[in-house]
C-alpha positions as CSV (number, residue, x, y, z in Angstrom):
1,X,0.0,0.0,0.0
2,X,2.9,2.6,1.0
3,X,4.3,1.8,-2.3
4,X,1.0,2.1,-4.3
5,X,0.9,5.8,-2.7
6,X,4.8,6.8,-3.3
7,X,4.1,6.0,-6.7
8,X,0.9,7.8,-6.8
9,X,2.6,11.0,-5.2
10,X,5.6,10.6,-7.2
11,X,3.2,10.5,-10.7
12,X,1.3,13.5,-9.2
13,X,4.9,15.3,-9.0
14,X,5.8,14.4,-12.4
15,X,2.7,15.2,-14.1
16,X,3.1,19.0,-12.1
17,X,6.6,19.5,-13.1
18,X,5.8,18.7,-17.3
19,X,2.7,20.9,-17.1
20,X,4.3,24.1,-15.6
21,X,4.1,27.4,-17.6
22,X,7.1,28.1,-19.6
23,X,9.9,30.4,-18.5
24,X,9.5,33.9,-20.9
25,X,12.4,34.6,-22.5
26,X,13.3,37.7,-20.4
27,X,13.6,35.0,-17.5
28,X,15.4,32.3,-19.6
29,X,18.0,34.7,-20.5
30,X,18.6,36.0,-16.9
31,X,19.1,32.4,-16.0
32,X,21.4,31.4,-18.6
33,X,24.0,34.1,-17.6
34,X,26.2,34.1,-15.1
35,X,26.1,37.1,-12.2
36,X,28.3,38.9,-10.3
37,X,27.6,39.5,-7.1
38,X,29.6,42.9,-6.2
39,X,28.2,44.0,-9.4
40,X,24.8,43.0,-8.0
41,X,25.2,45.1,-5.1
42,X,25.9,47.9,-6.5
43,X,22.0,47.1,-8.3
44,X,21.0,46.6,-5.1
45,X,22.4,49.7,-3.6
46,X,20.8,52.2,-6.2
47,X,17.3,50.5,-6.7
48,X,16.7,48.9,-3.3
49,X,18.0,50.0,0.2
50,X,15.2,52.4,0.2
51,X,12.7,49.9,1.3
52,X,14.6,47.4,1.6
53,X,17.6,48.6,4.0
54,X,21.2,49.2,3.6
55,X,22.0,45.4,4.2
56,X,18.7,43.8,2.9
57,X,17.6,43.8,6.6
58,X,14.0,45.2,5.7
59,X,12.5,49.0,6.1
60,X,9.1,48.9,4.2
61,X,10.0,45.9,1.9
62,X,11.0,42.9,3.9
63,X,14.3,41.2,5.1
64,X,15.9,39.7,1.8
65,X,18.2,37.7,3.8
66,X,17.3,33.9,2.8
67,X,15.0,35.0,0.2
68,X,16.4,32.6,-2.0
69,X,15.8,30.1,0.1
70,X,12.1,30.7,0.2
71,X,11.6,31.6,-4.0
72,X,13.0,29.9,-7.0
73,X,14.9,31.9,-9.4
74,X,12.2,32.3,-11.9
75,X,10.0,33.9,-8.9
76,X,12.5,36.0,-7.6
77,X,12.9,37.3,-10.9
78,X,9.2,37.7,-11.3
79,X,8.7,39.2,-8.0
80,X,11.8,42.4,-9.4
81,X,10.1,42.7,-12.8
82,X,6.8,42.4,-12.3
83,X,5.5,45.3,-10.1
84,X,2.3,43.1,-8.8
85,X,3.4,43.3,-4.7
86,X,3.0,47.1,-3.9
87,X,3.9,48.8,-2.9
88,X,7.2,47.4,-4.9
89,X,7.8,49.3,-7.8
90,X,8.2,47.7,-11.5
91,X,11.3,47.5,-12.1
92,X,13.3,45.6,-15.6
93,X,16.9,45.9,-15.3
94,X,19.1,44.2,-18.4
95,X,19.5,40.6,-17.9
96,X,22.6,40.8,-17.3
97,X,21.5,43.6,-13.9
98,X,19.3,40.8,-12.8
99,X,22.0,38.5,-13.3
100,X,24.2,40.2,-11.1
101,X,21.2,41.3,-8.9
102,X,19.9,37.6,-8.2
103,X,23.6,36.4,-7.6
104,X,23.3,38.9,-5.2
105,X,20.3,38.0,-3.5
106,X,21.2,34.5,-3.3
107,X,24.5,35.6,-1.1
108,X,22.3,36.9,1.7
């Protein structure tokens, strides 16, 4: 019976993982460079310590420390971009910025 249902879980993950939306290719080509981080602090530094706080400690945005630990890439990216959590601001730096900016964030 355990077996039965680690299979039935496991075909349930599967089956979630082939049908989820496609990265856009803004996304896809963030991912497929390769960030700096002391380049993504200085991102940080001119887009983000005002809400965010000097060391991504949290002012009106929250602590970013671990946030990479709690998102994927592809959300974190999303969550920058996007502009849909105010009162965070819509923001679309080259991919290469995000690059740099999630190699960044994934230091904290």
């Amino acid at each position: 019976m355990a077996i039965a249902f680690t299979c039935l879980v496991l075909a349930i993950s599967i089956m979630f993982w082939l049908l989820r939306p496609p990265l856009d290719p803004y996304t896809q080509s963030v991912l497929s460079l390769v960030g700096n981080p002391t380049q993504g602090r200085s991102i940080f530094v001119m887009n983000c310590v005002a809400c965010h706080g000097e060391w991504a400690t949290g002012k009106v945005g929250p602590n970013l420390h671990g946030v990479s630990d709690r998102k994927s890439d592809d959300r974190l990216i999303h969550q920058v971009v996007s502009g849909e959590t105010p009162p965070m601001p819509q923001f679309q730096p080259s991919p290469q910025d995000m690059a740099d900016l999630l190699s960044y964030l994934k230091q904290l």
